[in-house]
C-alpha positions in Angstrom: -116.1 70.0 -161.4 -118.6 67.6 -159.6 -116.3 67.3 -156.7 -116.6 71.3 -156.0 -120.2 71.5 -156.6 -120.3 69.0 -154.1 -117.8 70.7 -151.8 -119.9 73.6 -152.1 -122.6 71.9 -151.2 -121.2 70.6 -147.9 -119.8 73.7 -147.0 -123.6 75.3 -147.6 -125.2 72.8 -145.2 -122.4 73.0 -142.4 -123.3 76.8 -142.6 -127.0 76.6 -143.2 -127.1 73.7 -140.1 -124.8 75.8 -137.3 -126.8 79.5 -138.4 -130.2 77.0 -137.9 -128.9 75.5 -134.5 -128.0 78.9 -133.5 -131.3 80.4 -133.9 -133.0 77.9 -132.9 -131.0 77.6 -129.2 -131.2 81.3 -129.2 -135.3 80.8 -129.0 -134.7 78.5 -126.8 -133.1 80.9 -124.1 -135.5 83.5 -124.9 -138.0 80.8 -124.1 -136.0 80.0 -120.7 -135.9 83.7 -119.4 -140.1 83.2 -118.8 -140.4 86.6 -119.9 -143.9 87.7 -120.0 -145.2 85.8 -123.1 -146.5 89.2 -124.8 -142.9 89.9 -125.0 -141.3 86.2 -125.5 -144.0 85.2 -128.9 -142.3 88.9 -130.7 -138.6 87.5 -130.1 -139.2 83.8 -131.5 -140.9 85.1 -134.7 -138.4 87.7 -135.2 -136.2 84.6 -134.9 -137.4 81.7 -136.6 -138.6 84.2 -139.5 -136.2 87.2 -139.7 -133.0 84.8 -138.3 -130.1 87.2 -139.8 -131.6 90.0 -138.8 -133.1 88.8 -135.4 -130.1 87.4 -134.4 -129.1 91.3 -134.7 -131.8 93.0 -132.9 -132.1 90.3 -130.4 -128.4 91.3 -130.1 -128.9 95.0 -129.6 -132.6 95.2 -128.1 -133.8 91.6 -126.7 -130.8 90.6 -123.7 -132.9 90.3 -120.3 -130.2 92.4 -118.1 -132.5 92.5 -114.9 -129.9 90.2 -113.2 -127.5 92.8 -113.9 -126.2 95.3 -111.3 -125.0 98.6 -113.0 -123.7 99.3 -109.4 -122.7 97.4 -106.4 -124.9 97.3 -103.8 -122.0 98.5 -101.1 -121.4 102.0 -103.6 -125.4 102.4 -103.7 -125.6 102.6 -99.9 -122.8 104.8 -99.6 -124.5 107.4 -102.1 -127.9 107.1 -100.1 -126.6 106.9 -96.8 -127.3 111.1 -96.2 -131.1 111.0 -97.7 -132.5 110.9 -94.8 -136.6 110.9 -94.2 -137.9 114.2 -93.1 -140.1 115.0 -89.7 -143.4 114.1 -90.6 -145.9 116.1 -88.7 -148.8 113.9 -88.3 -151.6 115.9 -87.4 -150.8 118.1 -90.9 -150.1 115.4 -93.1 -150.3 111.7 -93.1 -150.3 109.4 -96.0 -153.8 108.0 -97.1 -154.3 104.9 -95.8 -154.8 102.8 -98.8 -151.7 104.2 -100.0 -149.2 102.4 -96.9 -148.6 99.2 -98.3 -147.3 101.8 -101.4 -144.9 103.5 -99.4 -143.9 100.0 -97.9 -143.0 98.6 -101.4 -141.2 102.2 -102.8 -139.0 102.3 -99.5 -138.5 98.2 -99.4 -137.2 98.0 -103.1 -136.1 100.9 -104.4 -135.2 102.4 -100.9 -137.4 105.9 -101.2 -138.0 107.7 -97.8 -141.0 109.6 -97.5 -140.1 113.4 -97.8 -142.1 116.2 -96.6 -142.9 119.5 -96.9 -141.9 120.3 -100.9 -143.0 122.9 -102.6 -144.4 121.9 -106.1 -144.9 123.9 -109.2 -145.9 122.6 -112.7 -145.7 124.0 -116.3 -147.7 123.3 -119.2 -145.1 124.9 -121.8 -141.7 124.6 -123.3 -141.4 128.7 -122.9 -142.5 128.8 -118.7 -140.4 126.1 -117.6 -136.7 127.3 -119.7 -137.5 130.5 -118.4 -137.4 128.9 -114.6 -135.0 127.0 -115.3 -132.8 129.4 -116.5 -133.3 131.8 -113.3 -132.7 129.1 -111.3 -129.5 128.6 -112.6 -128.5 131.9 -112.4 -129.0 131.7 -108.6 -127.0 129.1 -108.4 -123.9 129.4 -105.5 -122.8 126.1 -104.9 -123.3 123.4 -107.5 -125.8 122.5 -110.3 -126.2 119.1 -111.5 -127.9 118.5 -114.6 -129.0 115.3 -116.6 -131.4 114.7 -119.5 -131.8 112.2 -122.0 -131.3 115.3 -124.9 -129.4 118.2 -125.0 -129.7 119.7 -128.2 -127.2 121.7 -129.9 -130.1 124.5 -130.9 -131.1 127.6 -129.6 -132.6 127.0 -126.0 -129.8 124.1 -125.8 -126.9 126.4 -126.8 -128.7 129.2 -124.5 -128.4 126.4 -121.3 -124.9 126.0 -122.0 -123.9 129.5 -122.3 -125.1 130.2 -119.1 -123.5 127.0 -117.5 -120.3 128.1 -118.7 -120.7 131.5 -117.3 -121.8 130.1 -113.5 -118.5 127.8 -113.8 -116.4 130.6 -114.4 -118.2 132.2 -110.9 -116.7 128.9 -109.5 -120.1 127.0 -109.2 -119.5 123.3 -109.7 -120.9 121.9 -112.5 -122.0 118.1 -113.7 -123.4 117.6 -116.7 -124.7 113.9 -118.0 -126.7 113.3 -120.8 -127.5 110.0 -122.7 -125.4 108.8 -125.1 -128.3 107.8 -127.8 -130.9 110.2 -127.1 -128.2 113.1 -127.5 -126.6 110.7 -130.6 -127.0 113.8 -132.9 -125.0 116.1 -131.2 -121.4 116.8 -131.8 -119.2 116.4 -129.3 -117.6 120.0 -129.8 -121.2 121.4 -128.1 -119.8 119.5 -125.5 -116.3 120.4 -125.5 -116.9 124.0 -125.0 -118.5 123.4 -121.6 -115.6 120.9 -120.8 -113.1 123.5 -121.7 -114.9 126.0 -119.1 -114.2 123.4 -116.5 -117.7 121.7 -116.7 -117.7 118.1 -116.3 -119.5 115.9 -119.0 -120.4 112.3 -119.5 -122.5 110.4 -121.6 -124.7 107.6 -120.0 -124.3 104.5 -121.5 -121.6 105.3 -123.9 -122.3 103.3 -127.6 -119.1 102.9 -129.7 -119.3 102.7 -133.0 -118.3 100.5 -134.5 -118.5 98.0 -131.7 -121.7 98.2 -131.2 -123.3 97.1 -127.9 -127.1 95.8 -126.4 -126.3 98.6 -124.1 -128.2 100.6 -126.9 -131.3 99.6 -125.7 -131.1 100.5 -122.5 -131.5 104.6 -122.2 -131.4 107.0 -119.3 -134.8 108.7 -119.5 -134.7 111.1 -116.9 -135.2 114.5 -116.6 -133.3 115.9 -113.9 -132.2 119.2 -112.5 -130.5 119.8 -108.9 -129.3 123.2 -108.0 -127.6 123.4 -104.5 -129.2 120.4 -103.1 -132.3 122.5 -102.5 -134.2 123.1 -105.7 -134.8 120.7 -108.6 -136.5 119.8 -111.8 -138.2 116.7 -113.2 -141.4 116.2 -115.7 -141.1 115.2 -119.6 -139.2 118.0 -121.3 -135.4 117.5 -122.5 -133.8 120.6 -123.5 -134.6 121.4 -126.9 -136.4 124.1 -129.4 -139.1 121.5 -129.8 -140.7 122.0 -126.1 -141.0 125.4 -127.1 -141.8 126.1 -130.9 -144.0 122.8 -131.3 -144.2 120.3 -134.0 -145.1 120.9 -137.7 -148.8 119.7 -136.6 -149.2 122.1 -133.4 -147.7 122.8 -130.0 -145.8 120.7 -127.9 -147.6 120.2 -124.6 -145.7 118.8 -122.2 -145.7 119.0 -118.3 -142.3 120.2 -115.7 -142.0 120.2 -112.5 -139.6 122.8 -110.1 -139.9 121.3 -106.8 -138.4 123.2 -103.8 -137.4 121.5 -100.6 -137.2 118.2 -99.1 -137.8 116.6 -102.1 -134.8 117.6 -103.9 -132.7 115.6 -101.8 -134.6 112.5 -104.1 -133.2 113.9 -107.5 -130.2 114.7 -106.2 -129.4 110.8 -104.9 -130.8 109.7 -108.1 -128.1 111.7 -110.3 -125.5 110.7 -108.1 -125.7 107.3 -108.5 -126.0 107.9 -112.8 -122.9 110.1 -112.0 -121.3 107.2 -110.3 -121.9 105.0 -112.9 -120.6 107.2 -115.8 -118.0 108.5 -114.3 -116.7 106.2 -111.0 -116.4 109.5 -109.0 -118.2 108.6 -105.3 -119.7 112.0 -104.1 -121.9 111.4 -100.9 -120.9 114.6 -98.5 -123.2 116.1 -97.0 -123.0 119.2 -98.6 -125.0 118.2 -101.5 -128.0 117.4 -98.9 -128.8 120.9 -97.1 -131.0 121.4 -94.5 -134.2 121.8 -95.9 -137.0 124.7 -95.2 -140.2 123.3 -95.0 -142.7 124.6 -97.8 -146.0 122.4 -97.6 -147.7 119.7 -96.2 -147.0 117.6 -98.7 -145.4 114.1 -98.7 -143.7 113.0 -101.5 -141.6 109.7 -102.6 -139.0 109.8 -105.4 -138.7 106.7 -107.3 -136.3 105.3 -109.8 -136.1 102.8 -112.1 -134.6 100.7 -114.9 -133.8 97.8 -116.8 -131.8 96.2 -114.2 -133.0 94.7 -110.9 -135.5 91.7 -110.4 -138.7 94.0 -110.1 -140.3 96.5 -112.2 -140.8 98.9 -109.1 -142.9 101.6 -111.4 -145.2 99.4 -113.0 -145.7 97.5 -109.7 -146.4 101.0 -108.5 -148.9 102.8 -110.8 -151.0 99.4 -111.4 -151.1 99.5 -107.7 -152.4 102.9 -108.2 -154.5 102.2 -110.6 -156.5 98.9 -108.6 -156.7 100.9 -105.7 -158.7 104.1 -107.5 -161.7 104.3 -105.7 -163.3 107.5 -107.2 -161.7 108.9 -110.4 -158.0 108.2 -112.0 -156.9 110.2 -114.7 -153.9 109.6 -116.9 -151.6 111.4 -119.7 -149.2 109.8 -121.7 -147.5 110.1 -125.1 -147.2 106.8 -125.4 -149.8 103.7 -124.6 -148.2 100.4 -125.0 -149.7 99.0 -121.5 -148.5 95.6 -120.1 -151.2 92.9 -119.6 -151.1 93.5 -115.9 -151.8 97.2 -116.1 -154.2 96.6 -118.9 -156.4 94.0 -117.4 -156.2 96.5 -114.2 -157.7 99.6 -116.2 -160.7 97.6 -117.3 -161.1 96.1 -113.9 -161.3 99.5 -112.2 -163.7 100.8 -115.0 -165.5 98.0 -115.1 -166.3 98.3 -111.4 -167.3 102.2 -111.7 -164.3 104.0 -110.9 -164.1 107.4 -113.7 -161.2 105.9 -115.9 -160.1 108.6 -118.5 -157.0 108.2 -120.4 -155.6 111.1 -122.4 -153.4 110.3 -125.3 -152.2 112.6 -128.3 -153.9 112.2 -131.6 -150.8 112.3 -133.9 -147.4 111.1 -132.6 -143.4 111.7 -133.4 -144.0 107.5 -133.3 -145.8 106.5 -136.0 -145.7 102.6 -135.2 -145.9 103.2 -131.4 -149.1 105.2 -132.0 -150.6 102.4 -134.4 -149.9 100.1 -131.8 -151.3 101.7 -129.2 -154.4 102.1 -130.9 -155.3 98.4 -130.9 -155.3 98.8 -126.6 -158.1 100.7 -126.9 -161.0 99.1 -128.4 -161.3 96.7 -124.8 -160.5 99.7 -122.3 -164.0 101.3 -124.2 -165.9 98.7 -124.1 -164.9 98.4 -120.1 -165.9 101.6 -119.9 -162.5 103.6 -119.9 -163.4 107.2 -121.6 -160.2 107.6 -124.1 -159.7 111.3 -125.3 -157.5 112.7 -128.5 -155.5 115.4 -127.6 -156.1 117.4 -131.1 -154.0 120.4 -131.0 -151.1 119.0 -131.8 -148.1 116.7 -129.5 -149.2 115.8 -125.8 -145.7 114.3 -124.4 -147.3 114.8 -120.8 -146.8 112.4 -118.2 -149.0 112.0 -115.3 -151.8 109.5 -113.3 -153.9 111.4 -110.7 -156.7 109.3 -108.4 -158.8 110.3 -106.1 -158.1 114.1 -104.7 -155.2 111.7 -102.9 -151.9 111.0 -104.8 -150.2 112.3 -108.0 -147.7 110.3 -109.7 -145.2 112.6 -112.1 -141.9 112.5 -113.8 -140.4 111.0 -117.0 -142.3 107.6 -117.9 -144.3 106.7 -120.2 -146.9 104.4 -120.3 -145.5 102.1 -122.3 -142.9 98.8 -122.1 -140.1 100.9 -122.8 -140.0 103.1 -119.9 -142.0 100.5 -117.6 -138.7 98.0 -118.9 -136.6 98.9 -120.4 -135.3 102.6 -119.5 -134.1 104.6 -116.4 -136.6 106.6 -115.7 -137.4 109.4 -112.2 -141.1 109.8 -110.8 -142.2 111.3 -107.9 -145.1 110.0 -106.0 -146.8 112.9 -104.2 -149.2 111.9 -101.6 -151.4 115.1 -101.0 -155.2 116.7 -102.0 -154.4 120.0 -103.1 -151.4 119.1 -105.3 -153.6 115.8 -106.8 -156.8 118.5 -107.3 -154.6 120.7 -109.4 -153.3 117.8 -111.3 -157.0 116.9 -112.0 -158.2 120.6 -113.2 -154.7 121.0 -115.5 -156.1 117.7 -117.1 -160.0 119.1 -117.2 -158.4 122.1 -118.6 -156.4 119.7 -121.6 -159.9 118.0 -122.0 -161.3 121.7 -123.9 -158.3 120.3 -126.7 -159.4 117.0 -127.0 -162.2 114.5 -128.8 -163.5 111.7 -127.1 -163.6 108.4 -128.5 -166.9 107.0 -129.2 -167.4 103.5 -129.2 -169.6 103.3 -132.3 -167.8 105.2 -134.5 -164.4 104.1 -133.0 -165.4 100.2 -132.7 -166.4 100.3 -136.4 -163.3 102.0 -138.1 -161.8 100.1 -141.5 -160.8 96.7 -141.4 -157.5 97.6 -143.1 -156.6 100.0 -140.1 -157.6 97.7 -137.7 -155.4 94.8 -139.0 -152.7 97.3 -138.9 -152.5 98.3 -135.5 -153.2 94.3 -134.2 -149.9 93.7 -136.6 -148.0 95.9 -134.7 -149.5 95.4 -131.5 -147.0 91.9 -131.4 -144.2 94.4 -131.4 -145.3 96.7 -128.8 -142.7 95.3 -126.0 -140.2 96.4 -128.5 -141.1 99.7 -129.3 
């Protein structure tokens, strides 16, 4: 009897000893990546505190993949290789000067052209932009290419494919990607059906169950419409009854974009190289790059990004934005989980007189994410940032506008997960007329809204306060 209670007793500390040395060398590599320590301090208490179930999560949502390639370099210039930049006539349109060393660092990295003469045009509403959408597709002749991070198997989603179907039986080529986890939901008959009309379909990412993967983490984001290489989609809205019937709380308002020209030739480069990755079919002719008519004076860059790669070309990008805002910058996002780089740059800007207003939704779909964000605010206040509720119900908008001179719009957040985590599409349009309707659709959102005042805000229950600070630690893993 003793000698197995003391067997037992071995065999606990042998087990006990390897799981310890095993979370505690797992800290250790956490500790070697020098992540940015707001995300690094989350990971080692999950660790050392939750160990069985860090190990886990660490597992699924903490691997550092940005020396990762999701696609050789070789296959990535083959896809490019037709985007090509368009004439820029410089005495009716040049990039604003303080803007160059922008365009340097979008066409260095992430090899984004500058691409004139788009034509641009935004909707507030789930109803406006399924209706274009829709049309759009029906005048389709060659091929549509469509990718979004939900397609839901509802009314507006089963609507979208009906009318896919019927295009491919006109013979109009059809791709189809969605992600894998945002679309998790879904059964893979609504799939099917377009697959049996000759669609193809792929899931981004694919997650099999049971062997489960950290590629669950790592999401495609975007938003992304092509329609015979010459007119596209991009903004916040997946494809679902929600963008259009609202939340339980209120409406949904959310902001598209149908862009017309040049500019498609962007999305379309970006989708192809998804396409390549979920399905190892190289498309690069021509064909899907048009000569395109020239609709404004606009320039624009298209810009993508994600969780591979050594730099975080989007957040470089809008906190360069946002440090070189000389007059106003104005920003709406779902989601506020800033970085410390783009934190410390919102209170330097506002601290030094620039108009800072940041527009953020009341009550969110996130209930911890929204909690979190909460506890950014009380130092972007008292640096002056004005902070606005958007009270009528969900704003899942996405935009920064500064100075009458650039607009930045597409599918990220402001947060860690789209800045790191996700693969995400923006557009960077460098023009005054487009960036001056960007500012009066957020004026107009401001009649919907309740500013944050400082003494009232500043002085809200302790027990709320400790709340969001707690789940501030966990805001890179949101």
């Amino acid at each position: 009897m003793a000698s197995d209670i003391h067997i037992q007793a071995v065999v606990f500390l042998t087990v006990f000893l390897l799981y310890s040395i095993s979370v505690l060398s797992l800290a250790i590599v956490v500790l070697l990546e020098n992540r940015n320590p707001l995300k690094t301090i989350p990971w080692i208490v999950v660790l050392l505190f939750l160990p069985g179930i860090g190990l886990i999560f660490y597992f699924f949502f903490g691997q550092d993949n940005r020396r990762q390639r999701i696609i050789s370099r070789r296959t990535h210039r083959r896809i490019i290789r037709p985007l090509r930049p368009g004439r820029i006539v410089q005495d009716r349109c040049t990039v604003p000067e303080p803007y160059l060393p922008l365009v340097n660092l979008l066409n260095r990295d992430k090899q984004s052209p500058l691409l004139y003469g788009s034509e641009v045009t935004f909707y507030t509403g789930g109803t406006e932009k399924f209706h274009a959408l829709l049309e759009a597709i029906h005048q389709a002749k060659h091929h549509i290419h469509l990718q979004y991070y939900i397609f839901a198997d509802d009314e507006i989603g089963c609507q979208v494919r009906d009318v896919l179907i019927a295009k491919a039986k006109e013979g109009v080529k059809i791709r189809v990607l969605y992600d894998d986890v945002g679309s998790w939901n879904v059964k893979k008959r609504f799939f099917q059906k377009m697959q049996d009309a000759g669609i193809e379909v792929y899931a981004f990412l694919q997650v099999a169950f049971p062997l489960l993967t950290s590629k669950v983490n790592y999401r495609n984001h975007r938003k992304i419409v092509v329609i015979d290489g010459a007119t596209g989609f991009i903004g916040g809205m997946n494809i679902a009854d929600r963008y259009i019937r609202g939340t339980s709380w209120g409406e949904w308002r959310d902001t598209h974009f149908k862009i017309t020209g040049k500019g498609v030739h962007g999305l379309q480069t970006s989708f192809l190289i998804d396409w390549y990755v979920a399905s190892k079919q190289l498309i690069r002719d021509k064909e899907y790059y048009p000569q395109a008519v020239i609709h404004d004076d606009n320039i624009m860059q298209v810009v993508t990004s994600g969780p591979t790669g050594q730099w975080r070309t989007l957040l470089q990008s809008v906190v360069f934005c946002v440090s070189n805002a000389k007059k106003y910058l104005y920003i709406q996002t779902p989601y506020f989980l800033p970085t410390e780089g783009l934190n410390q740059a919102l209170q330097t800007v506002a601290l030094g007189g620039v108009d800072v207003r940041l527009m953020m939704p009341e009550r969110s779909d996130t209930r911890m994410a929204n909690m979190a964000g909460h506890s950014f605010l009380d130092d972007l206040i008292k640096a002056g940032v004005k902070v606005y509720f958007y009270k009528t119900g969900f704003l899942h908008s996405k935009l920064l506008v500064a100075d009458d001179e650039i607009s930045c719009i597409g599918s990220a957040n402001f947060d860690f997960r789209s800045f790191e985590h996700n693969f995400e599409i923006n557009a960077f349009i460098y023009q005054d007329v487009f960036a001056k309707k960007m500012k009066l659709m957020f004026l107009e959102d401001l009649k919907n809204c309740e500013q944050l005042i400082a003494a009232k805000w500043l002085k809200r229950p302790l027990h709320i306060r400790l709340t969001e600070s707690f789940m501030r630690l966990f805001s890179p893993l949101l």
